[in-house]
C-alpha positions in Angstrom: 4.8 -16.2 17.6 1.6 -14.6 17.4 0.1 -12.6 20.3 -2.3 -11.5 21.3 -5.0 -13.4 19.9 -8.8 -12.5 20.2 -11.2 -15.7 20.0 -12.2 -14.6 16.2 -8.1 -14.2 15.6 -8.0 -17.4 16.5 -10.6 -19.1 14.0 -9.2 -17.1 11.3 -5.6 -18.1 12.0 -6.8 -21.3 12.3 -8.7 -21.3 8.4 -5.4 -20.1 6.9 -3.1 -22.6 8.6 -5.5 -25.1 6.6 -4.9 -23.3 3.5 -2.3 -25.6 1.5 -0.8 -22.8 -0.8 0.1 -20.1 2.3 -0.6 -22.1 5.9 3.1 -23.5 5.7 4.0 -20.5 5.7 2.5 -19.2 8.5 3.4 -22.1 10.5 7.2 -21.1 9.7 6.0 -17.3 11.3 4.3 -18.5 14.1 7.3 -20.9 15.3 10.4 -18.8 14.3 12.0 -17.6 17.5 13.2 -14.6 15.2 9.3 -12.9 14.8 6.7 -11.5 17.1 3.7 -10.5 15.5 1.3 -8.6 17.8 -2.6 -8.3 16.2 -4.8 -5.1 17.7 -8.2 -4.7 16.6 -9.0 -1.0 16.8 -11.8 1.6 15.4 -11.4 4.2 13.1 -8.0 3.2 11.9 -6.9 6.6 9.4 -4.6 6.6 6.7 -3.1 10.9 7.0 -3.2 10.3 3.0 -6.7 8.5 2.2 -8.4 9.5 5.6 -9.0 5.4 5.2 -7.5 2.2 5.9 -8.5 -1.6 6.8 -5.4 -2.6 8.2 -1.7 -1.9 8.3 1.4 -3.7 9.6 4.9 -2.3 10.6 8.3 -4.1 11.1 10.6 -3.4 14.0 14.2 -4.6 13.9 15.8 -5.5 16.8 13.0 -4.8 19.8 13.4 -6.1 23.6 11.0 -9.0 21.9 12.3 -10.4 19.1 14.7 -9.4 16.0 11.7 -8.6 14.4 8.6 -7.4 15.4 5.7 -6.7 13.2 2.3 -5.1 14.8 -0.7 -5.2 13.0 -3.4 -3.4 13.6 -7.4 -3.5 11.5 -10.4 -2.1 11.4 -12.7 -4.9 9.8 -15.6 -3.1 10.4 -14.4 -0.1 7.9 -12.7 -2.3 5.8 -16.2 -4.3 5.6 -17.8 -1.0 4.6 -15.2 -0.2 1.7 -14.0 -3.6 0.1 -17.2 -4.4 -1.7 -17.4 -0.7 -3.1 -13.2 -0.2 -3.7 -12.3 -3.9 -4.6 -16.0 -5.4 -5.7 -15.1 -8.2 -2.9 -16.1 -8.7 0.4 -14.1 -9.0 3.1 -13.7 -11.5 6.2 -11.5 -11.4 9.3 -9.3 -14.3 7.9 -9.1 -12.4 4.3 -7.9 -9.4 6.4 -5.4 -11.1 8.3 -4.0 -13.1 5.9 -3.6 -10.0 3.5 -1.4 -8.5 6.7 0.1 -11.8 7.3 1.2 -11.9 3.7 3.1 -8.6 4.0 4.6 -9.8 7.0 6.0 -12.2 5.6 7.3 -10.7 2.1 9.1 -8.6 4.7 10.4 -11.9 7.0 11.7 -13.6 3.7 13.3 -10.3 2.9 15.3 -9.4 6.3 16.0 -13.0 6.2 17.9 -12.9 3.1 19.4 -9.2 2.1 18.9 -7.2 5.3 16.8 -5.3 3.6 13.1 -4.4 3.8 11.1 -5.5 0.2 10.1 -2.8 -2.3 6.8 -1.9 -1.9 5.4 -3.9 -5.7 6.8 -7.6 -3.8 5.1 -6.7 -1.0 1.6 -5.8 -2.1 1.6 -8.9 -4.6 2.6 -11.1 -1.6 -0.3 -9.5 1.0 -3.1 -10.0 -2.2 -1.5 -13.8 -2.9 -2.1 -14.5 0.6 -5.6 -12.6 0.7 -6.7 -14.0 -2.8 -5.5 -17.2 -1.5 -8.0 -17.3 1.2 -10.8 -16.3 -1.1 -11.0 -19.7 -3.2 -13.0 -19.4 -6.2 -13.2 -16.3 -5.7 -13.9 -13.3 -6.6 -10.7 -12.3 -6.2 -9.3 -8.7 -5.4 -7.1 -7.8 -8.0 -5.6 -4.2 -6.8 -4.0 -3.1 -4.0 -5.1 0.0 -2.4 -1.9 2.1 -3.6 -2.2 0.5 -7.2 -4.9 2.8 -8.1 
């Protein structure tokens, strides 16, 4: 389940559950009893180690809410500012999200099957298959942000 969900959210939700490769598997999120994913738009989301960051997402085990619970939180506006300079690509709500979404789900499969959270190299190629994913023809972003 997916809440809460800003008019925007859902329109870009909406554009990836179209998307053949990676919208079955947000369906399987979004009806799992074992997930709650909460979305937060805010401003001037930092990073303590870049003094930057689009977006982030972290996993809970075992909340009042679910057995999981993954809260993700962006900044399109400064991830809007950086993408086309950092990744030469620009950068939509719905690329955003489903770059999140991706991780949360790298890190769904992995709980699911070892009880264990995935190492970081699964996770960012999951979160830029899902964001390339969304992109089409591209261009495509190739590197994640702690690939450099």
């Amino acid at each position: 389940m997916l809440t809460p969900i800003t008019p925007e959210e859902f329109f870009a939700l909406a554009e990836i559950r179209r998307n053949a490769l990676i919208g079955p598997h947000l369906i399987d999120l979004e009806t799992s009893k074992e997930i709650l994913i909460r979305l937060f738009a805010v401003q001037k989301l930092l990073d303590d180690d870049t003094g930057k960051r689009a977006a982030k997402h972290r996993t809970y085990l075992n909340t009042p809410h679910a057995k999981l619970e993954s809260v993700i939180e962006y900044d399109l506006h400064l991830a809007q500012d950086y993408y086309p300079r950092l990744y030469n690509v620009h950068i939509t709500l719905t690329h955003l999200l489903a770059h999140e979404l991706g991780g949360v789900w790298a890190t769904f499969r992995a709980w699911k099957t070892n009880r264990q959270p995935p190492p970081d190299n699964m996770l960012h190629a999951e979160e830029l298959a899902w964001e390339n994913a969304m992109r089409g023809k591209g261009p495509y972003r190739l590197i994640h942000g702690e690939d450099k």
